[in-house]
Biopython code that builds the backbone (N, CA, C, O; Angstrom):
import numpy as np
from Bio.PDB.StructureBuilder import StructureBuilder

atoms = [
    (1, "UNK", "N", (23.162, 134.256, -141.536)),
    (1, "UNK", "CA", (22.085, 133.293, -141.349)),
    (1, "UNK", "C", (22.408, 132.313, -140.219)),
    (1, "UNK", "O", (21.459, 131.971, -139.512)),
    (2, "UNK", "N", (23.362, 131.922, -140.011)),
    (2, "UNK", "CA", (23.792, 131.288, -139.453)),
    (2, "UNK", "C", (23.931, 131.533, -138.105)),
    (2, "UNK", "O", (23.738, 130.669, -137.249)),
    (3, "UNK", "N", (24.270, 132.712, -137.865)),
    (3, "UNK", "CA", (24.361, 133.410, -136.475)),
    (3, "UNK", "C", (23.144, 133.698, -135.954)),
    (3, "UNK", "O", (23.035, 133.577, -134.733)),
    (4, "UNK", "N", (21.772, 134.211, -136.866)),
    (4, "UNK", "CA", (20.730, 133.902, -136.664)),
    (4, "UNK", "C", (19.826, 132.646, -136.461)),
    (4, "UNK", "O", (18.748, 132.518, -135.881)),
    (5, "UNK", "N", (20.489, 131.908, -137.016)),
    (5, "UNK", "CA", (20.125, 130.425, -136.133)),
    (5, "UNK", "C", (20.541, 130.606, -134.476)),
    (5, "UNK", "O", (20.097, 130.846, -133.354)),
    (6, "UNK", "N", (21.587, 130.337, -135.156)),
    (6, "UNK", "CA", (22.444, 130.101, -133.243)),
    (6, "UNK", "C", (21.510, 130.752, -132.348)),
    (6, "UNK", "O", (20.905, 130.139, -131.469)),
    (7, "UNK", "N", (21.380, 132.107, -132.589)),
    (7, "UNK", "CA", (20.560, 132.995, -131.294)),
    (7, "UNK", "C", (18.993, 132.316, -130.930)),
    (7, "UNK", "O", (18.301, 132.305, -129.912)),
    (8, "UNK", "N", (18.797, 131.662, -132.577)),
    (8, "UNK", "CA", (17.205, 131.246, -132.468)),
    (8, "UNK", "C", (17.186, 129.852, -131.512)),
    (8, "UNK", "O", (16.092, 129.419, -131.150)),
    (9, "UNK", "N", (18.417, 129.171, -131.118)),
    (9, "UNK", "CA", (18.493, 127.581, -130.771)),
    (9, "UNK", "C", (18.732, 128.256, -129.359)),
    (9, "UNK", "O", (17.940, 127.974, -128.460)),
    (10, "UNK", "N", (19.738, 129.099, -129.117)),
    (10, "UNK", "CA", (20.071, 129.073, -127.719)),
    (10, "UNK", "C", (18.773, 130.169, -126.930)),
    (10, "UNK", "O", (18.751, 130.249, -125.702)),
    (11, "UNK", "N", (17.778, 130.935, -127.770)),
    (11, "UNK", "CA", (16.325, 131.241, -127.129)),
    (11, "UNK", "C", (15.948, 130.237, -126.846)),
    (11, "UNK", "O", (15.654, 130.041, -125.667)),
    (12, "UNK", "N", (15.820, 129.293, -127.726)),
    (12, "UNK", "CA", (14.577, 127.987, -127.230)),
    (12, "UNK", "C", (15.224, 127.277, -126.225)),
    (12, "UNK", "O", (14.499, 126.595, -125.501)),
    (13, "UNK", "N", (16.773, 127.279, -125.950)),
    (13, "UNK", "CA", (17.416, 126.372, -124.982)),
    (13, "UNK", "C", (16.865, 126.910, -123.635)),
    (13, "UNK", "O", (16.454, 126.115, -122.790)),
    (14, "UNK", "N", (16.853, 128.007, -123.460)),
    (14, "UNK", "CA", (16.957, 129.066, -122.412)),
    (14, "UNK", "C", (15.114, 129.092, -122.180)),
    (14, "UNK", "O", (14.839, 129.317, -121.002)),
    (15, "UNK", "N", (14.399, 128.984, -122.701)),
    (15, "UNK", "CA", (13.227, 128.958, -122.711)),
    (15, "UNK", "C", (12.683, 127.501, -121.939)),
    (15, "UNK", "O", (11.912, 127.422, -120.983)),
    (16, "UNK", "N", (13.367, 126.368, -122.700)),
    (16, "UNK", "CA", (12.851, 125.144, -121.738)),
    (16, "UNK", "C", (13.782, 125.009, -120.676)),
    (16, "UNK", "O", (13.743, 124.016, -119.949)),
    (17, "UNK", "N", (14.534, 125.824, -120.534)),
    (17, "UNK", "CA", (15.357, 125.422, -118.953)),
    (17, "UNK", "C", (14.375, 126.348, -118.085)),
    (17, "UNK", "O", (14.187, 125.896, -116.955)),
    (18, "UNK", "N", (13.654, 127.650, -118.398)),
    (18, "UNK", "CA", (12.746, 128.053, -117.801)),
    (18, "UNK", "C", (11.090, 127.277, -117.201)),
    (18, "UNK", "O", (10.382, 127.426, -116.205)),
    (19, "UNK", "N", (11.033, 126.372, -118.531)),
    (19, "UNK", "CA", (9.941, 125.878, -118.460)),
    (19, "UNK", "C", (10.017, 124.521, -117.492)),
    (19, "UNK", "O", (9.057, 124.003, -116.920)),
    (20, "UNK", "N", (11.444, 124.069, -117.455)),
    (20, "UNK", "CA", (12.138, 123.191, -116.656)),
    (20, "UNK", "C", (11.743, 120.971, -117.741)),
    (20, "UNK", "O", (11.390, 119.820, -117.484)),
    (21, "UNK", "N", (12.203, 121.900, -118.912)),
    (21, "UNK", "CA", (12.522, 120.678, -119.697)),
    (21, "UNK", "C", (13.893, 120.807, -119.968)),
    (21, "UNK", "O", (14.166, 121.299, -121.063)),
    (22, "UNK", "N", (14.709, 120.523, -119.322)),
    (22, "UNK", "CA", (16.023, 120.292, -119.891)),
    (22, "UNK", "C", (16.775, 118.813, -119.710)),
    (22, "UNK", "O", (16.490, 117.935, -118.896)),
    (23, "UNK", "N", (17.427, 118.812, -120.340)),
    (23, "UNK", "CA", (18.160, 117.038, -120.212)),
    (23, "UNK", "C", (19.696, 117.251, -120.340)),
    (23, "UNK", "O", (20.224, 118.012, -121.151)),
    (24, "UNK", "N", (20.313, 116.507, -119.466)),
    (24, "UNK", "CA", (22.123, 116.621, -119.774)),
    (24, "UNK", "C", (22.463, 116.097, -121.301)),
    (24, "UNK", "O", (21.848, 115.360, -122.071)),
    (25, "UNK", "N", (23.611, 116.745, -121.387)),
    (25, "UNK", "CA", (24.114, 116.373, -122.589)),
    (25, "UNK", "C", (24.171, 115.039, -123.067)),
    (25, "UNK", "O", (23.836, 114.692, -124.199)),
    (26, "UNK", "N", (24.786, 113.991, -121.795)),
    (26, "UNK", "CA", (24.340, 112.767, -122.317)),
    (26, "UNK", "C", (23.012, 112.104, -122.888)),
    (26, "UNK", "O", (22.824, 111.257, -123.760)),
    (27, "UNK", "N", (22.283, 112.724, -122.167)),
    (27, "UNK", "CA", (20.972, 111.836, -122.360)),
    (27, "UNK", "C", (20.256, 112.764, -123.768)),
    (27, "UNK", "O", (19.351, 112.324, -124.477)),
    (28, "UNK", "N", (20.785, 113.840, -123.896)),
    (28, "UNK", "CA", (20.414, 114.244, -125.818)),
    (28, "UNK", "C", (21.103, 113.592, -126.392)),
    (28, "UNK", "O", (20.504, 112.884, -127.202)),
    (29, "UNK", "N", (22.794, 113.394, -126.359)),
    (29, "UNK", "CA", (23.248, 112.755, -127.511)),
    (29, "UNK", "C", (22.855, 111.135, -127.568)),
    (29, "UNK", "O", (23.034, 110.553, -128.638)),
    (30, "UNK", "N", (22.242, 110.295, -126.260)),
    (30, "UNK", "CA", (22.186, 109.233, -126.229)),
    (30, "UNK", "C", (20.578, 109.401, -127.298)),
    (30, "UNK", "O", (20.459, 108.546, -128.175)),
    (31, "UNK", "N", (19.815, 110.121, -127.216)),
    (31, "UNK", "CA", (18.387, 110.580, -127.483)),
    (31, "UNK", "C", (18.783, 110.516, -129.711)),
    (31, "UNK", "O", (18.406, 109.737, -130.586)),
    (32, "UNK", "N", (19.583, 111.641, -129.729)),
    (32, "UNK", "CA", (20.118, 111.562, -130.826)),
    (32, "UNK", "C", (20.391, 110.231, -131.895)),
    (32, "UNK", "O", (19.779, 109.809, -132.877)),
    (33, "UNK", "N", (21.754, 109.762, -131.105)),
    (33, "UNK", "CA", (21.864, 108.700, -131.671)),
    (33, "UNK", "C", (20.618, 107.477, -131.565)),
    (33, "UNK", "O", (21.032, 106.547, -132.259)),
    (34, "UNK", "N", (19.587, 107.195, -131.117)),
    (34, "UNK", "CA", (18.506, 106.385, -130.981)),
    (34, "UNK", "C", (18.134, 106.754, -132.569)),
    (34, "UNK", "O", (18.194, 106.051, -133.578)),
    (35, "UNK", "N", (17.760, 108.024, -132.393)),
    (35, "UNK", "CA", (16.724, 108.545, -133.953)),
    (35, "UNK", "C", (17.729, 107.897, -134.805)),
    (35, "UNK", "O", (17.459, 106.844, -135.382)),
    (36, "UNK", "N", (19.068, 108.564, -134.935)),
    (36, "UNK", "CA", (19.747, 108.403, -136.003)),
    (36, "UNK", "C", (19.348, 106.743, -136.423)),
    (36, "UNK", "O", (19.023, 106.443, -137.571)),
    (37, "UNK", "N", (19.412, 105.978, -135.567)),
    (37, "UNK", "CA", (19.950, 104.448, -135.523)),
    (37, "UNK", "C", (18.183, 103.733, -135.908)),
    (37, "UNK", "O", (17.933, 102.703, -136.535)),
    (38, "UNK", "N", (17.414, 104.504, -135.410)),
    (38, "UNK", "CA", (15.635, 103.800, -135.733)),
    (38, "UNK", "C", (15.334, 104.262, -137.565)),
    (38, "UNK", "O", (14.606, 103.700, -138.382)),
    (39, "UNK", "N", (16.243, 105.516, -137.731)),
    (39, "UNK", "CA", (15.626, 106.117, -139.226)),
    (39, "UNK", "C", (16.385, 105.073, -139.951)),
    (39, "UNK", "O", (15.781, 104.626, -140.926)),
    (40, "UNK", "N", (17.692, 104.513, -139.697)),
    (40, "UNK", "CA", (18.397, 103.497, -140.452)),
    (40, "UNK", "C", (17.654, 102.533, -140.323)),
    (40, "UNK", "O", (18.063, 101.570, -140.972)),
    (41, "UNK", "N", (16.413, 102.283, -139.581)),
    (41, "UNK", "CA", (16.419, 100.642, -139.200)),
    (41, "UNK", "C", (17.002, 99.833, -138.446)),
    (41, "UNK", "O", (16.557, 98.687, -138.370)),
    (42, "UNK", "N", (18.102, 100.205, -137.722)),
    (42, "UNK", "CA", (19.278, 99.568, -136.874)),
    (42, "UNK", "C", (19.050, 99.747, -135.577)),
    (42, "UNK", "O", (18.893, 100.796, -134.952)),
    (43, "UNK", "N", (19.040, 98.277, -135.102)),
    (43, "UNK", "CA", (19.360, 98.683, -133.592)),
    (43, "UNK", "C", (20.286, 99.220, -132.778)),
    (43, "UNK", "O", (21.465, 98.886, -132.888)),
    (44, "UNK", "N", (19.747, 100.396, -131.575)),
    (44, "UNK", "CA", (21.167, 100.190, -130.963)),
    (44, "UNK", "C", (21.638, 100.036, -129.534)),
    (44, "UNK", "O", (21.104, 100.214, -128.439)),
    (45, "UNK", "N", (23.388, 99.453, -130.130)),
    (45, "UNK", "CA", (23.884, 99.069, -128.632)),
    (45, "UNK", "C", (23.454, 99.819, -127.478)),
    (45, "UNK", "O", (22.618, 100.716, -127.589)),
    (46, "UNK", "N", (23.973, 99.505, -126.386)),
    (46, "UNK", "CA", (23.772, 100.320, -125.432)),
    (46, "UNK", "C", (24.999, 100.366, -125.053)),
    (46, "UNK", "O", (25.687, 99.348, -124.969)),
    (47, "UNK", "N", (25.521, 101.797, -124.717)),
    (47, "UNK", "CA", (27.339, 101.875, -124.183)),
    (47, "UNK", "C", (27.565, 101.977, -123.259)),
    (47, "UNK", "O", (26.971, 102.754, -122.512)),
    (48, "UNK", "N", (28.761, 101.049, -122.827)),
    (48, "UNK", "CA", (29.388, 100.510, -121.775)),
    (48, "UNK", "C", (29.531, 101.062, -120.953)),
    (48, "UNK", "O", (29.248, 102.214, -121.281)),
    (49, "UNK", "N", (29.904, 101.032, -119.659)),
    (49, "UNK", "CA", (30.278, 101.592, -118.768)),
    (49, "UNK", "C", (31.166, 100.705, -117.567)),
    (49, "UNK", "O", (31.597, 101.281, -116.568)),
]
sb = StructureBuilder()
sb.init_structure("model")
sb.init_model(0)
sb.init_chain("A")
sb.init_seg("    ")
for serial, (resi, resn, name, xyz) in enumerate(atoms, 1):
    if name == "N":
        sb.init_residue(resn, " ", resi, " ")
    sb.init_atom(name, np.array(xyz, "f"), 0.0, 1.0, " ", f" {name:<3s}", serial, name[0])
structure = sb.get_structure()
């Protein structure tokens, strides 16, 4: 099941890099952690640089 995921995530990856929606890794995990941090209610920081 699991391996059948995987193939099903990295079609759709491969599909919007065709369609030309893709985003660097930073800016998903920065994307990520937002949701995580709005479903808590919590604001969040913004990291340093």
């Amino acid at each position: 099941e699991q391996a059948i995921a995987l193939l099903k995530l990295l079609n759709l990856g491969e599909k919007s890099r065709e369609e030309g929606r893709s985003m660097s890794a930073d800016a998903f995990l920065e994307k990520v952690r937002a949701r995580h941090a709005s479903r808590r209610g919590e604001t969040m920081a913004l990291p340093r640089k």
